[in-house]
Structure formats: structure tokens, C-alpha cells
N, C-alpha and C positions, 0 to 999 in steps of 0.2 A: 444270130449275129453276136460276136464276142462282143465284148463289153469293154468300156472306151480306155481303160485300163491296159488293153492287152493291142490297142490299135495307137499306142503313143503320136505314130506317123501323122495320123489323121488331126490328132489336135489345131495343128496351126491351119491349116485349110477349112475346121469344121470351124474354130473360131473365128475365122475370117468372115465365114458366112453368115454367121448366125449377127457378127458385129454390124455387117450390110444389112440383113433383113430389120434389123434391129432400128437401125438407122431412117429407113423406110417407115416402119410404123412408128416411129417418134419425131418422124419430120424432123433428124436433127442431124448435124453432120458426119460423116463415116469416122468413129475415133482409128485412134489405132495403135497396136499392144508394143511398149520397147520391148528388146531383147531379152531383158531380165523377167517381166511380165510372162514374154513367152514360154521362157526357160521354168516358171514357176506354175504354168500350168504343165506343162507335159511333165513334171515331178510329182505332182496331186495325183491320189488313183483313181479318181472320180466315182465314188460308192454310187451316188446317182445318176450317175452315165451322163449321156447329152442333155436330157434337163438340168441338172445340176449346173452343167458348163454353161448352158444358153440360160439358167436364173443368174448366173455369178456374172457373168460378162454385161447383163444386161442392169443389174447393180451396180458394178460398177461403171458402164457407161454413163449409167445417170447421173450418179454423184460426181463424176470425174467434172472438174472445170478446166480442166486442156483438152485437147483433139490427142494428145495420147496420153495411154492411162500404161502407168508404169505399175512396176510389182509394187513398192509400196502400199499404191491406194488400190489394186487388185487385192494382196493380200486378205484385206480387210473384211472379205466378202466371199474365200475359199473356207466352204468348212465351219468352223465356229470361230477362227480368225485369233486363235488365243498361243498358240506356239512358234517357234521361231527358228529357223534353217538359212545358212546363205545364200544369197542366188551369187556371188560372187566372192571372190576373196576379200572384194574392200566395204560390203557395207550388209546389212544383217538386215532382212525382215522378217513383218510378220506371216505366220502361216498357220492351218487350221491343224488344231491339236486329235484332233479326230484319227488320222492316221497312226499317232504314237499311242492313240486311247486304246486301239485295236490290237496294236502290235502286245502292249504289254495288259491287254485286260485277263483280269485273274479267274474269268467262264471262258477260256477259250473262243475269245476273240468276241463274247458280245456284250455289250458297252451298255450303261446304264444309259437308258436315254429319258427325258425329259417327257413330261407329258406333251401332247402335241399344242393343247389353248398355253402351256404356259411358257411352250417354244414360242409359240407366234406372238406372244405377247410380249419377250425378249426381244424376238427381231424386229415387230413393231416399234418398240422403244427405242434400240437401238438405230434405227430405221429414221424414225424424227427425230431424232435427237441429231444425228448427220446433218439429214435435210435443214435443220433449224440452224448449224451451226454454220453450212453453208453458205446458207443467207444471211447470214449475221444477226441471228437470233429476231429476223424480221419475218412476224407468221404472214402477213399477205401474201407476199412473196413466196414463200416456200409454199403455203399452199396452192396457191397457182403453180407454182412448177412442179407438185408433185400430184396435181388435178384431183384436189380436193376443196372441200368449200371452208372458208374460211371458220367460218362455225364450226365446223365437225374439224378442223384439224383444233381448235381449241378443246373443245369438250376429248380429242381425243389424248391431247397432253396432258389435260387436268389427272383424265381416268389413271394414266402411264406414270401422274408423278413426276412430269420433267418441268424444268422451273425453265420459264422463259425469260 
């Protein structure tokens, strides 16, 4: 099977589904992507194919607090979410710097990457640190909504560093 890169077509149909299925096991209502969103994945090359697409969509379903999740707060969750391209003429977001890493990496094309415990402990962080801000830095709350126990989401912000 080519790889999701090379099936553009396919994007808005596969993300429709995966945002249905999604919805299903999170008992929560069908979001659903604006134009710009849309237009900002089918421009991603998707290095991790349809997981990467069905992790990013389902990030940002969570985090989203509308029933549609626009390129902005998609953005934030393609890639490593650190570079910047228009989805239109009138307004700039953000996008994952991954693809310009590749384009201009000085080995031909392979990218320093991060140890794996200290990526996860990046996205971890950056991960509650959303969640917390979402809820207005109220942890009961956010750990029920991101179904953790209230104890373990403290011990795990102490360990991460992030001030509540």
C-alpha cells in the first residue's frame, strides 16, 4: 500500500472516519475539521502514515473545546508543532517543523531525533500542561477528563516540573 503521502485524495475521507470511530470510544460528540484544518492536513506528508493521522486528530479532538477543531488548535499536534506556513492568505499558523528538518538536513535527509523516554516526556509535559490550562489550571477536573487519578496526575506534574 503507498503510503498516506502519495494517497492525498484519501486524507479527508480517512480523517473523517478515524474522527467517527474516535468519537465512539470517547462517548463524545462527532468534532469536525474547518477548511483550513482540512487544507493543513492534506499539505503534512504524514512520515507516520495513518497512525500518526489517527494520533494527531485524536489529540486534538480531546483538547478541542468546540465541536470543530480548526487548523490553529490542529496545528499544534501535527509533527512537533514548531514551524509556520499559511493555510490562507489572511492569517499564518502553526505547523510541524519536521518536514523543513528533512528537507534541509545536512545527512541527507536524516534528522537528529531525540531519545524516545525524552520525547515522551516532552509530549507528556506538553500534554498536561494543555490539559491543565484547559481547565483552568483546576487538576480535579482535568484529571477526570484526561482519566487519570487525581494523585497520579499531581505526582506526575511535580515529576515534569510544571507549576500549577
Amino acid at each position: 500500500m503507498p503510503p498516506l503521502r502519495e494517497r492525498l485524495a484519501d486524507i479527508e475521507a480517512l480523517a473523517y472516519a478515524i474522527l467517527d470511530k474516535l468519537s465512539g470510544e470517547h462517548g463524545t460528540a462527532h468534532p469536525e475539521l474547518d477548511k483550513q484544518a482540512l487544507s493543513l492536513l492534506c499539505r503534512y506528508e504524514w512520515p507516520g502514515n495513518v497512525r500518526e493521522l489517527r494520533n494527531t486528530l485524536e489529540r486534538a479532538a480531546l483538547m478541542s473545546e468546540k465541536e470543530q477543531i480548526d487548523a490553529r488548535s490542529l496545528a499544534r499536534f501535527i509533527g512537533d508543532g514548531r514551524c509556520s506556513v499559511h493555510c490562507d492568505e489572511s492569517r499564518q499558523v502553526e505547523t510541524p517543523a519536521s518536514a523543513i528538518a528533512m528537507a534541509s538536513s545536512p545527512r541527507g535527509g536524516r534528522v537528529d531525533i531525540p531519545r524516545y523516554e525524552d520525547a515522551m516526556r516532552e509530549f507528556e509535559r506538553s500534554y498536561l500542561v494543555e490539559a491543565l490550562r484547559a481547565n483552568g489550571g483546576r487538576v480535579a477536573e482535568t484529571a477526570e477528563q484526561i482519566g487519570m487519578s487525581r494523585a497520579t496526575l499531581y505526582r506526575r506534574v511535580t515529576a515534569l516540573g510544571i507549576e500549577v
